[in-house]
N, C-alpha and C positions, 0 to 999 in steps of 0.2 A: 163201453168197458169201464170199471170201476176204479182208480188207482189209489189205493191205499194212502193215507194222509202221516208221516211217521208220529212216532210217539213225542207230543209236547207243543207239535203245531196245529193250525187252525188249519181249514178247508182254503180260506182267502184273507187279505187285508183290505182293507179300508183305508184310505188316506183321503186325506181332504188336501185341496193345493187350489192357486190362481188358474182358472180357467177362462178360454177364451172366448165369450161369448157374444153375440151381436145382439142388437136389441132394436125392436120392431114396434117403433111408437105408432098407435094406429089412433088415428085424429078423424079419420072416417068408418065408421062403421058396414064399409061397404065390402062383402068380401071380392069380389068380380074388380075393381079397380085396382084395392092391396093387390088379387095376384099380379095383376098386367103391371103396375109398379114394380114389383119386385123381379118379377120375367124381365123386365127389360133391364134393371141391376146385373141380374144374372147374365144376361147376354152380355153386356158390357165389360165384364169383370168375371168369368164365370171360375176364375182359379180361386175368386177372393169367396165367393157369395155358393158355390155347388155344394149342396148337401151340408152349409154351416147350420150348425146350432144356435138357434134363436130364442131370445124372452122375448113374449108379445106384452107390450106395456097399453094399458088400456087406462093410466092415468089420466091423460088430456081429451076422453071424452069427456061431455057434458053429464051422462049418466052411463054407469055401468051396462052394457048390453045383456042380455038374455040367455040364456044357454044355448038353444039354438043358434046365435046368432054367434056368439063366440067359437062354439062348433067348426059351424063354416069359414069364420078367419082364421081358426089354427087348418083347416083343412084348406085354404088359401092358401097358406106358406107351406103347406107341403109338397100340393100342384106347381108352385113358383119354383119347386127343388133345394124346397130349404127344409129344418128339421124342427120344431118347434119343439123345447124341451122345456116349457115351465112360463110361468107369469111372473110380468115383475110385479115387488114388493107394493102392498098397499093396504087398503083398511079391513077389516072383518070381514065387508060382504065381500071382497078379492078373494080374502083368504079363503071363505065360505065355496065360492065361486071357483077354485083351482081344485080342492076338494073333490066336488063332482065332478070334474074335466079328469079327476086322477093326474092332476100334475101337480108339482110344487110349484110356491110359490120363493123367487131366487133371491138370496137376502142379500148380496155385493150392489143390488139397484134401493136398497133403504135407504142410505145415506142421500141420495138424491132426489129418493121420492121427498123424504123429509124437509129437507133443504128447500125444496120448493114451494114448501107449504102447502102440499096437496094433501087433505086427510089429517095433516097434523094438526092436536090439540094446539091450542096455543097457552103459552106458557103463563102460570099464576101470576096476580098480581103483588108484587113488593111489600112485605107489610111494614108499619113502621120501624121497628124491632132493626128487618131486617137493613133496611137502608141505613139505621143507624150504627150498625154494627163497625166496632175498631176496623183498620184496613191489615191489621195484622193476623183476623181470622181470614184474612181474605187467601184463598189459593194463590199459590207463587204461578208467574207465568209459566205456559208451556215452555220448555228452550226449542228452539229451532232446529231440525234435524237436518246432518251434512248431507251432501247430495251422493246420490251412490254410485260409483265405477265399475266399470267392467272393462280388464286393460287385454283382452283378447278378441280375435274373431269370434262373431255371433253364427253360430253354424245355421244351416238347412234344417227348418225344425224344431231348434231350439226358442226359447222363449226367455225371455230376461224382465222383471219387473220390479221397478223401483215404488214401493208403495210409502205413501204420506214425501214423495219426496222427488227431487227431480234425477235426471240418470244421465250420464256420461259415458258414452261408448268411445275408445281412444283407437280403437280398430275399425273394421267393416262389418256388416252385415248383410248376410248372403240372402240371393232370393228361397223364400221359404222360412226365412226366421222373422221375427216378432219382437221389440220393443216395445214395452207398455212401462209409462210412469205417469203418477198421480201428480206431478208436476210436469215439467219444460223437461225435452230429451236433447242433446247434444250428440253429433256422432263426426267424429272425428277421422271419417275414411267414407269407403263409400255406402251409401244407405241403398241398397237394393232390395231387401224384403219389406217388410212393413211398422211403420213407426206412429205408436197411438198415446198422444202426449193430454193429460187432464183428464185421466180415466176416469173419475171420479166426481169431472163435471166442471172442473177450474177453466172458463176461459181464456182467463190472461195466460196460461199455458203456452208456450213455444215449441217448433223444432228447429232446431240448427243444426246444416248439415254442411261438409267441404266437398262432397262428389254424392251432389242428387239425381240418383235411379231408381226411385222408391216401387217398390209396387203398389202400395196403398200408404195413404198416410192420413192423419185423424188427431180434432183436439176436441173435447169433447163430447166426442159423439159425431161431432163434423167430418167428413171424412171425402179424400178426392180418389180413385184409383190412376194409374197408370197412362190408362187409353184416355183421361179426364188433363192432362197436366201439359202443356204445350212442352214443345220439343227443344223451344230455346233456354230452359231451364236443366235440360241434362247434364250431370257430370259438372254444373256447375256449384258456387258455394252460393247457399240460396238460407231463408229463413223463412218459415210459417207460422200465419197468424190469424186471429180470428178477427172479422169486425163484422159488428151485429152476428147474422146466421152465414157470413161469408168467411170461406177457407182462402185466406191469401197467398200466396207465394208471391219471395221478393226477393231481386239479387244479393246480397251480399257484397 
């Protein structure tokens, strides 16, 4: 049945927002191993990992895979019970390659594709001119951005993100909500949903929490669930950290 649209409005809107998405860096070309990897994610975590939406980052192969072959890794992450919605960002034949797959490719993973040096040109050479240039053309430094608060409960479902900056929670965070800052997160009550601190790839990023019940928690991309965090760390004041590709927890 048809419902009339009144005079001056459109059928739907469009908005663009921070979306929460996981990403599936596949370093093996194999789709039968991805699934059972990620099947057994899912069993472990299955409230974190059921039916999430995924980028398949196919950056840290050696060579781009094939169509077929990429076929069957997003049809992997299906079977594993996850949703694959696009490729992360990368060079023309990606882009070429997301194309025919009918997916996009998701721009919030550029900035780390880049940073890495994967794909990216590297930058012209200095010419004399320019090195000799006054320091008074020079661009004023960036200023440093204050850290952002949030002085209430984080409810069930909601989402808070501090981007280019670190975030302070002065309440609690309920199971089912979400912290994400491109910096270090602070929560100042207790952390029972999920806290994802260096979204953007910083691993000197921290979390510091006074009553740790997380359900998931993540700096970089590193990330521990729940059923992963021993039990002597509960309710207590604890901090996390990276070293090397290890997620530390440490009392406080």
């Amino acid at each position: 049945m048809n419902t009339a649209v009144s005079s001056g409005e459109t059928p739907c809107d469009v908005r663009f927002g921070q979306v929460g998405l996981a990403c599936v860096r596949v370093r093996e070309a194999n789709p039968a191993a991805i699934c059972e990897d990620l099947e057994r994610r899912l069993h472990s975590a299955p409230q974190m990992f059921s039916r999430t939406a995924v980028v398949l980052d196919l950056s840290h192969l050696s060579a781009l895979p094939d169509d077929g072959t990429v076929d069957a890794l997003l049809e992997a992450v299906r079977a594993a019970g996850m949703l694959p919605v696009g490729l992360a960002y990368g060079d023309s034949q990606t882009e070429a390659l997301a194309q025919r797959m009918g997916l996009p490719t998701i721009a919030r993973f550029r900035e780390a594709f880049e940073r890495a040096g994967v794909g990216a040109a590297a930058p012209p050479p200095a010419t004399g001119a320019a090195r000799e240039a006054p320091a008074a053309s020079d661009p004023a430094p960036a200023q440093p951005l204050t850290g952002q608060q949030h002085n209430r409960n984080v409810r069930s479902g909601q989402q808070i993100y501090a981007r280019d900056r670190d975030l302070t929670i002065t309440a609690g965070v309920a199971n089912g909500a979400e912290v994400i800052a491109d910096g270090s997160i602070h929560v100042y009550g207790a952390l029972r949903g999920r806290a994802l601190a260096g979204a953007q790839g910083d691993e000197d990023a921290r979390i510091f929490c006074t009553d740790f019940r997380p359900e998931l928690i993540s700096i970089a991309g590193h990330y521990r669930v729940f059923e992963e965090i021993p039990r002597s760390f509960e309710g207590r004041a604890v901090q996390c950290r990276l070293e090397g590709e290890k997620l530390l927890i440490e009392k406080l």
